[in-house]
Every structure is written in C-alpha cells, then in structure tokens.
C-alpha positions as CSV (number, residue, x, y, z in Angstrom):
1,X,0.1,26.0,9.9
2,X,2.4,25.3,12.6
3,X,1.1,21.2,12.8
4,X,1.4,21.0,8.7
5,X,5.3,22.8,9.4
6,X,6.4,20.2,12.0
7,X,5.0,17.4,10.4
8,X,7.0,18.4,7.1
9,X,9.9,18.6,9.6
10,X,9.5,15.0,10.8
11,X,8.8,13.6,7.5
12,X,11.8,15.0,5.9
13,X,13.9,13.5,8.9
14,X,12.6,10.5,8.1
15,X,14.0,10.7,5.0
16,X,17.3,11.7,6.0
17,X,17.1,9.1,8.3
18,X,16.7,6.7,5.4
19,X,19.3,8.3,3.3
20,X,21.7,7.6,6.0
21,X,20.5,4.1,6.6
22,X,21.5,3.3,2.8
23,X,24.6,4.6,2.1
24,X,25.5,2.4,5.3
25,X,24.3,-0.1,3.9
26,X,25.9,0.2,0.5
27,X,29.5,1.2,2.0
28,X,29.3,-2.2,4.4
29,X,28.5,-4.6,1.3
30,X,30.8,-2.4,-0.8
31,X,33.5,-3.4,2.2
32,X,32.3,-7.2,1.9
33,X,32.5,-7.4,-1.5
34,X,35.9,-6.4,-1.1
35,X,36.9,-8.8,1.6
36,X,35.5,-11.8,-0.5
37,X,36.4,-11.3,-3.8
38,X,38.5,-14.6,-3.6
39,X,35.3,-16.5,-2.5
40,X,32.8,-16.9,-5.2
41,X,29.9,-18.4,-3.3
42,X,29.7,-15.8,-0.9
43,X,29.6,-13.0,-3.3
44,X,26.7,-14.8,-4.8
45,X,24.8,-14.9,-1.3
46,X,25.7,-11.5,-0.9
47,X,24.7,-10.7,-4.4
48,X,21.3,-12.5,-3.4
49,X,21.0,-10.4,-0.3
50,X,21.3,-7.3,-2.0
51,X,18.7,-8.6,-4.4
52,X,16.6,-8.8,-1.4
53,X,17.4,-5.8,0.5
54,X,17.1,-3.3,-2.8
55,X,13.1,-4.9,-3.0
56,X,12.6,-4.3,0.1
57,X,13.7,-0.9,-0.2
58,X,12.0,-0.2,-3.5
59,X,8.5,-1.4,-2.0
60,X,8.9,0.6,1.3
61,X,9.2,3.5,-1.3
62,X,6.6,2.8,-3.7
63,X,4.4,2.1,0.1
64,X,5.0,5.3,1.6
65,X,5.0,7.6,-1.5
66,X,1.5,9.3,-2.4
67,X,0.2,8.4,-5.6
68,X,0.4,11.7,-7.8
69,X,-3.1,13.4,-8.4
70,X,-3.8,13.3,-12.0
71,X,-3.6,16.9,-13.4
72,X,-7.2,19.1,-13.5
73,X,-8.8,19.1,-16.6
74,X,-8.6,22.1,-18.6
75,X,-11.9,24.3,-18.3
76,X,-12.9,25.2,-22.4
77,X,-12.6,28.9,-23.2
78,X,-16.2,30.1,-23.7
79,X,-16.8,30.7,-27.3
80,X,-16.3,34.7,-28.3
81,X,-19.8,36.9,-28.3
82,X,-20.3,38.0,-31.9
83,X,-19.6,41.7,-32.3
84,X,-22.0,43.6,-34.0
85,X,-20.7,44.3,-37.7
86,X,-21.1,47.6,-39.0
C-alpha cells in the first residue's frame, strides 16, 4: 500500500507541476500579446505558436492518460423458481 500511496503522490505532483507550467505559459503569451498588439505579423507567429504549443499539450495528455475500461457487463438476474400454487 505504501508504493501504490507514494506513487499517487508523485503522479499528482506531476500534475501540479504541469498546471504550473501552463498558466506560465498562458500569462507570458497573454503579456506578448499585449506588447504587440500594434504589430500584426507577430501576433500571427505567436498565434501559430500557440497553435503548436496547445497540440503539443493536448497529445502529451491524450499520451499519458489511461484509456477508460469499458464498464462490466451486467450479469442477468436468474429467472424466479415457480412457487408451488395452492
């Protein structure tokens, strides 16, 4: 139990780390789209880059998430015994 427990514990720092590694990444293009609002050819190579840098993302997440086990089967209820009428 204790390797399942610290292996949650890394994975879900991994995550955080992620987390934290896109919202800096979203607040520094946020802060260059600012700074080149005058200059439409840049924002379209930055608009490009984030094209790039959101696939990459998206595939790194599709890569390292499990693929969902399809649910069980529901067992059939076994037909009811007659009761004897009388």
């Amino acid at each position: 139990m204790e390797k399942e427990l610290a292996d949650l514990e890394r994975e879900v720092q991994e995550n955080n780390d992620a987390v934290a590694s896109a919202i800096t990444l979203l607040n520094g293009l946020a802060a260059q789209i600012r700074q080149m609002k005058a200059d439409p050819q840049r924002l379209v190579a930055l608009a490009a880059s984030l094209d790039a840098q959101s696939k990459r993302l998206a595939d790194a997440v599709v890569a390292n998430t499990p693929a969902e086990e399809p649910a069980p089967e529901p067992e059939e209820e076994p037909e009811p015994e007659p009761t004897p009428e009388g």
